[in-house]
C-alpha positions as MATLAB code, in Angstrom:
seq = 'XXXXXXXXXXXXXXXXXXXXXXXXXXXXXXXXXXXXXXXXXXXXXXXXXXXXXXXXXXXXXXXXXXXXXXXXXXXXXXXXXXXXXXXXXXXXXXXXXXXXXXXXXXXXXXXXXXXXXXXXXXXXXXXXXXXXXXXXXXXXXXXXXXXXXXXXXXXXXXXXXXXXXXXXXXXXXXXXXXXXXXXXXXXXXXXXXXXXXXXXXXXXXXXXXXXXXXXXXXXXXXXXXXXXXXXXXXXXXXXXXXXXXXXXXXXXXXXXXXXXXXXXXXXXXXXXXXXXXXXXXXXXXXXXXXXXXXXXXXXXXXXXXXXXXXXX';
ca = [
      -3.843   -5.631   -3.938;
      -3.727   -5.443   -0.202;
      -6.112   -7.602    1.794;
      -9.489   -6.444    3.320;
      -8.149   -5.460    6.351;
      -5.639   -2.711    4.927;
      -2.673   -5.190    5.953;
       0.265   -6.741    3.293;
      -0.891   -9.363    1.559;
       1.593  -12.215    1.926;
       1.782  -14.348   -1.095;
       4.701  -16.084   -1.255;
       5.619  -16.781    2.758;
       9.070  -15.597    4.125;
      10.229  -19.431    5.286;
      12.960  -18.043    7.537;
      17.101  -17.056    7.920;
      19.335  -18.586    5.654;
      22.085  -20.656    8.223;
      24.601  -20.721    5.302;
      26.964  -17.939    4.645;
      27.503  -18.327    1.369;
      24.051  -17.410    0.792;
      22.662  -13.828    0.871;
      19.481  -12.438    0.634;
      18.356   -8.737   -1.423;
      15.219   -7.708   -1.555;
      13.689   -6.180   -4.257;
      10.621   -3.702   -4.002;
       8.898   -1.936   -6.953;
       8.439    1.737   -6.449;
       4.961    2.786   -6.479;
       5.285    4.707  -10.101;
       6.398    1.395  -11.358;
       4.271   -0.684  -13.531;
       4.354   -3.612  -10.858;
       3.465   -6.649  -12.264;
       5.506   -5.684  -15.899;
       8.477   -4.600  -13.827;
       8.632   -8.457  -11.733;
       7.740  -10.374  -14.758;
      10.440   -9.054  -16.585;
      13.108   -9.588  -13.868;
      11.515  -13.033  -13.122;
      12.286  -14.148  -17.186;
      16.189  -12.379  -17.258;
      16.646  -15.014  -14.138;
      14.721  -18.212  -15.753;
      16.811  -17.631  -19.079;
      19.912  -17.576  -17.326;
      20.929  -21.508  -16.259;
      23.468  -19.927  -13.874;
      20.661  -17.805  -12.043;
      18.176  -20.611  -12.456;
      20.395  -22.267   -9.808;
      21.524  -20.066   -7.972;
      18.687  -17.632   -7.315;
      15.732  -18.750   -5.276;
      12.546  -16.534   -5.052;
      11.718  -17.116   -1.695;
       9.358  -14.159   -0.415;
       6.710  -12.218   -2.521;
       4.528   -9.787   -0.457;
       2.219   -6.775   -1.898;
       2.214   -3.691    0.905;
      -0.918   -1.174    0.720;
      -0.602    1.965    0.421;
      -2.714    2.835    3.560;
      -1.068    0.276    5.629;
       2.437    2.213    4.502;
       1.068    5.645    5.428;
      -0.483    4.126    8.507;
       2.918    3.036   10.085;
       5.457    5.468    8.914;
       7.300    3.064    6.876;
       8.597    5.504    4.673;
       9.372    8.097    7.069;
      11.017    4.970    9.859;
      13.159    3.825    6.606;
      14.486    6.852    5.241;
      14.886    8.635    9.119;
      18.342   10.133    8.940;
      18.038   11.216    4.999;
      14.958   12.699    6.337;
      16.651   14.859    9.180;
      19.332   16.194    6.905;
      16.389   17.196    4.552;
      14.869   19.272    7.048;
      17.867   20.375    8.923;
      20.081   20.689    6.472;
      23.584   22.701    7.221;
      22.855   21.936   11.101;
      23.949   18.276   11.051;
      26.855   18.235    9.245;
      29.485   16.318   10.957;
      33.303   17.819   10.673;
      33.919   15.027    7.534;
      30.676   16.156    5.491;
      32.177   19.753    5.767;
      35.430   18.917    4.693;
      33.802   16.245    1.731;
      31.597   19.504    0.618;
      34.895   22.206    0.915;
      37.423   19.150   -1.426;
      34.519   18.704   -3.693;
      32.955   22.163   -4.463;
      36.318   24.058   -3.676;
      34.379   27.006   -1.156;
      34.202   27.198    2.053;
      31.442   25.396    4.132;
      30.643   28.176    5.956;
      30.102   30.887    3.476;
      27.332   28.729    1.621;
      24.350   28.148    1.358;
      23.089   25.056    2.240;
      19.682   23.882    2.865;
      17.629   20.899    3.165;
      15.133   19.386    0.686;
      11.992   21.058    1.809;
      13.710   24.732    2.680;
      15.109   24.395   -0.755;
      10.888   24.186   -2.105;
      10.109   26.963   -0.527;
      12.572   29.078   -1.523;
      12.570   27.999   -5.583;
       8.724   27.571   -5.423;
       8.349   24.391   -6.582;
       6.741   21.061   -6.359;
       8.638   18.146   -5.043;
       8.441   15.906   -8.025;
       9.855   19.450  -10.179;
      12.578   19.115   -6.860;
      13.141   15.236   -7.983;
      13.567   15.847  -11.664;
      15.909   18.271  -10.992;
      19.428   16.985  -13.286;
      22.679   18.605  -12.553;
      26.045   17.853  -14.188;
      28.058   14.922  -11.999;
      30.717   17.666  -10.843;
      27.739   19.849   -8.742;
      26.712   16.232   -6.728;
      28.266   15.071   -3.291;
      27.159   12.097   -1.774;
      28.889   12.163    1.595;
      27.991   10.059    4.631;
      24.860    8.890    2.788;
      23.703   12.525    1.941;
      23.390   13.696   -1.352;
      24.262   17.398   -1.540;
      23.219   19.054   -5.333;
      24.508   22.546   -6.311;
      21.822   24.869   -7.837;
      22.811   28.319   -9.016;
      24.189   29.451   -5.665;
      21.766   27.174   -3.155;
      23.494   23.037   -2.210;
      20.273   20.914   -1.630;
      20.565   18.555    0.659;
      19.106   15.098   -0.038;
      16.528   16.531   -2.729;
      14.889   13.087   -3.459;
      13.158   13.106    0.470;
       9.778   15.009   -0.244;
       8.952   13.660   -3.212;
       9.496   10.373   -1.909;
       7.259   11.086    0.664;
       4.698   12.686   -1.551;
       4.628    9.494   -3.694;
       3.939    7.350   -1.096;
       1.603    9.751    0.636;
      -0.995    9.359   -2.130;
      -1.316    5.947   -0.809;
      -0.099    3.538   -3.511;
       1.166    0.024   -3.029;
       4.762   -1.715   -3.006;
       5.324   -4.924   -4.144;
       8.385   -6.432   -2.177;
      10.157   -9.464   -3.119;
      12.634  -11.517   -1.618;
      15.846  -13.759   -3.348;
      18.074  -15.982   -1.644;
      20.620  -16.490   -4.210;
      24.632  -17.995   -3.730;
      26.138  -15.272   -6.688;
      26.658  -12.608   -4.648;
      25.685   -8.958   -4.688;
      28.054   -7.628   -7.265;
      26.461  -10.485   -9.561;
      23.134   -9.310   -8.015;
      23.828   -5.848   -9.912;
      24.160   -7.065  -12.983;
      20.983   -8.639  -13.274;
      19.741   -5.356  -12.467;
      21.641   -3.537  -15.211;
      19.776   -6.220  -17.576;
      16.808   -5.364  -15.956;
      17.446   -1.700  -16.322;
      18.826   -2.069  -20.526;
      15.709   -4.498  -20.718;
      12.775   -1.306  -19.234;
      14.870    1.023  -21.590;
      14.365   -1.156  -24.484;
      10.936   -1.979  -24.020;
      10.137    1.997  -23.544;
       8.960    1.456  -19.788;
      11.412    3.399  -18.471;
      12.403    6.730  -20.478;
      16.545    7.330  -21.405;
      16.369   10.763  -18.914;
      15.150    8.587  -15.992;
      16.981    6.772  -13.147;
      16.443    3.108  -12.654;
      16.632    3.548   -9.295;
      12.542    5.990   -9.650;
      11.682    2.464  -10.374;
      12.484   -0.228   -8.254;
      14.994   -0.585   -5.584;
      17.033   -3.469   -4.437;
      19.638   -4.228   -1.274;
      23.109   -3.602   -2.598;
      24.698   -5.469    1.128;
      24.574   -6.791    3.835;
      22.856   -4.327    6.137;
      20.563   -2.540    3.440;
      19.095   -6.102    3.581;
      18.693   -5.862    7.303;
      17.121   -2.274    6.934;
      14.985   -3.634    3.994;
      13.487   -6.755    5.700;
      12.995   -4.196    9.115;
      10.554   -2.097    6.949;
       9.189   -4.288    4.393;
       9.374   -8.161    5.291;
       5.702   -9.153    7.096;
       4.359  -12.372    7.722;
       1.175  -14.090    6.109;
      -0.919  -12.282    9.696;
       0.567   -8.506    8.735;
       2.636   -8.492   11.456;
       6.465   -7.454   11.340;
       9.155  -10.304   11.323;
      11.883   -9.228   13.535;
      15.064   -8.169   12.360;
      16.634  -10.727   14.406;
      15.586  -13.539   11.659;
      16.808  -11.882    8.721;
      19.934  -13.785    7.952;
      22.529  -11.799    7.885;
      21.479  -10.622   11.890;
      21.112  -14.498   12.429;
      24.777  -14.929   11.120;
      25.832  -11.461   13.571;
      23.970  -13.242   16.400;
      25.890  -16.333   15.802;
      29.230  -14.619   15.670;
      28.400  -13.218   19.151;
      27.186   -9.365   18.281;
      24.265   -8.772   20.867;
      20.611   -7.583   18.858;
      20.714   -4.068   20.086;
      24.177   -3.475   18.494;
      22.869   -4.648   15.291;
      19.307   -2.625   15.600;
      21.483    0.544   16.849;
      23.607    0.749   13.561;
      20.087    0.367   11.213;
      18.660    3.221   13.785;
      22.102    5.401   13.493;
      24.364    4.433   10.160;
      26.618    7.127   10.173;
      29.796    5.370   11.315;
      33.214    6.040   11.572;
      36.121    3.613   11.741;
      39.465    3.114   10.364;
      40.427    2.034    6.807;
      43.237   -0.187    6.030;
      45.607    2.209    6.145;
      45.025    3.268    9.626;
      43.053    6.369    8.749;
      40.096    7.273   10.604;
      36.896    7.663    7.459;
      33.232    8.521    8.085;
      30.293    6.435    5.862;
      26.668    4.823    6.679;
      26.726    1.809    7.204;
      25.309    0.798    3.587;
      27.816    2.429    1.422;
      30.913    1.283    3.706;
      29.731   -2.627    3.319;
      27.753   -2.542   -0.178;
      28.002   -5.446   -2.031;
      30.295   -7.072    0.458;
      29.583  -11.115    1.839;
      28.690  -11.512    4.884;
      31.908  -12.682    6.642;
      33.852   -8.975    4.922;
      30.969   -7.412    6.215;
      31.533   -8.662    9.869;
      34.728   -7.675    9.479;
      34.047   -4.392    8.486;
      31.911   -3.837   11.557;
      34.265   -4.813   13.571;
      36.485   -1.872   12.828;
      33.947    0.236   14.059;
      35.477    3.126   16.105;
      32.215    5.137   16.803;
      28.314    6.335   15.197;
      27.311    9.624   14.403;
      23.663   10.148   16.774;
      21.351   12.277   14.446;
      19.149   13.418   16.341;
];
């Protein structure tokens, strides 16, 4: 539980950046519907039975975030800022590559449908946000473009329908339990422990057949989903935030000679453009264009930046 004073409660200390770039670190955190301590012990014995991960995976950071203290300072909200905007807004922000993503995808034109965010999308079906949440559609009626999730219903595209439900949930006020591993495999080796973790919830009936992993726990799939996770969720031992400066993979951007506000300024706006290998100029956030990448292809990456998309 969180502390007397409403702030994390730091149990296993953060001990700094990594200096070695063969290193990464993901952070874990355990969804507040999540049966907490089940859900870590579980992924705690799938590493200690593994000699490979026994090695290679150090547990470095274990902190347990209250509920109050989330509501408090907008964590959710901060984290999930853009996804947020297009849930509101909708149609409005859609940048010249969403529209042409949603016209190769759905086969209509942009312009003739209609598209609404998350919570314009309640009001006109009526429902709650978790019935908004459960909602299942076959794969060809989902877009995910520039980190949006667009979901066809009967005539109505939802944009980003997970938003108010994931702000209800952590509006009732209910803990987080973030961890922290510093490990040398690598996050596409990273993701298979979690598809263990996943067949292993399954098996034990924790987590039902119908329902995504990903209502349970979350982890950082690259390089800067770890910065955005240790900007929201990393705290030291007094409750106050560690800078996003000593995560390590800023502390390896910093060393390669990319100034702080550059980094902070593509967490704040991660809807980037830049040009593939073929010369072609592509539109992603930041997260999906660099997930599961090391750190050095993930420099690179950034380095063929062309320009960022300002929600606003």
């Amino acid at each position: 539980m969180g502390n007397d004073k409403g702030l994390p409660s730091v149990l296993i200390p953060y001990p700094g950046p990594s200096v070695d770039p063969s290193t990464e670190d993901i952070f874990v955190y355990l969804r507040p519907e999540s049966n907490g301590y089940l859900v870590e012990s579980l992924l705690l014995k799938i590493i200690q039975k593994n000699p490979e991960y026994k090695q290679r995976i150090f547990f470095v950071y274990l902190a347990n975030i209250p509920g109050e203290f989330i509501l408090k300072n907008h964590i959710i909200e901060k984290h999930y800022l853009v996804r947020m905007r297009f849930a509101v807004l909708g149609k409005t922000l859609f940048t010249e590559f969403m529209k042409r993503d949603f016209e190769e995808r759905f086969g209509r034109s942009f312009d003739s449908c209609r598209i609404v965010g998350a919570f314009e999308a309640l009001r006109i079906l009526g429902w709650t946000p978790e019935q908004l949440f459960a909602l299942w559609v076959p794969i060809e009626d989902v877009l995910i473009t520039s980190g949006q999730s667009v979901k066809r219903y009967g005539d109505l595209f939802i944009v980003n329908y997970d938003i108010p439900a994931l702000v209800q949930k952590n509006a009732q006020g209910t803990d987080i339990a973030v961890m922290l591993f510093r490990t040398s495999i690598g996050y596409e080796s990273f993701a298979l422990i979690f598809k263990q973790m996943e067949q292993a919830l399954r098996d034990a009936k924790i987590l039902p057949q119908e329902v995504p992993v990903d209502r349970v726990f979350h982890y950082s799939k690259g390089p800067f989903e770890q910065i955005l996770d240790g900007r929201d969720y990393l705290y030291s031992s007094a409750g106050t935030h560690i800078p996003c400066e000593e995560l390590s993979f800023a502390t390896y951007l910093l060393q390669q000679g990319i100034p702080k506000e550059t980094i902070r300024g593509v967490i704040e706006h991660p809807i980037v453009r830049y040009y593939d290998e073929l010369g072609t100029l592509r539109e992603n956030s930041i997260y999906a264009y660099t997930r599961g990448d090391s750190y050095p292809k993930a420099r690179e990456k950034f380095l063929r930046m062309n320009s960022q998309v300002l929600i606003r």
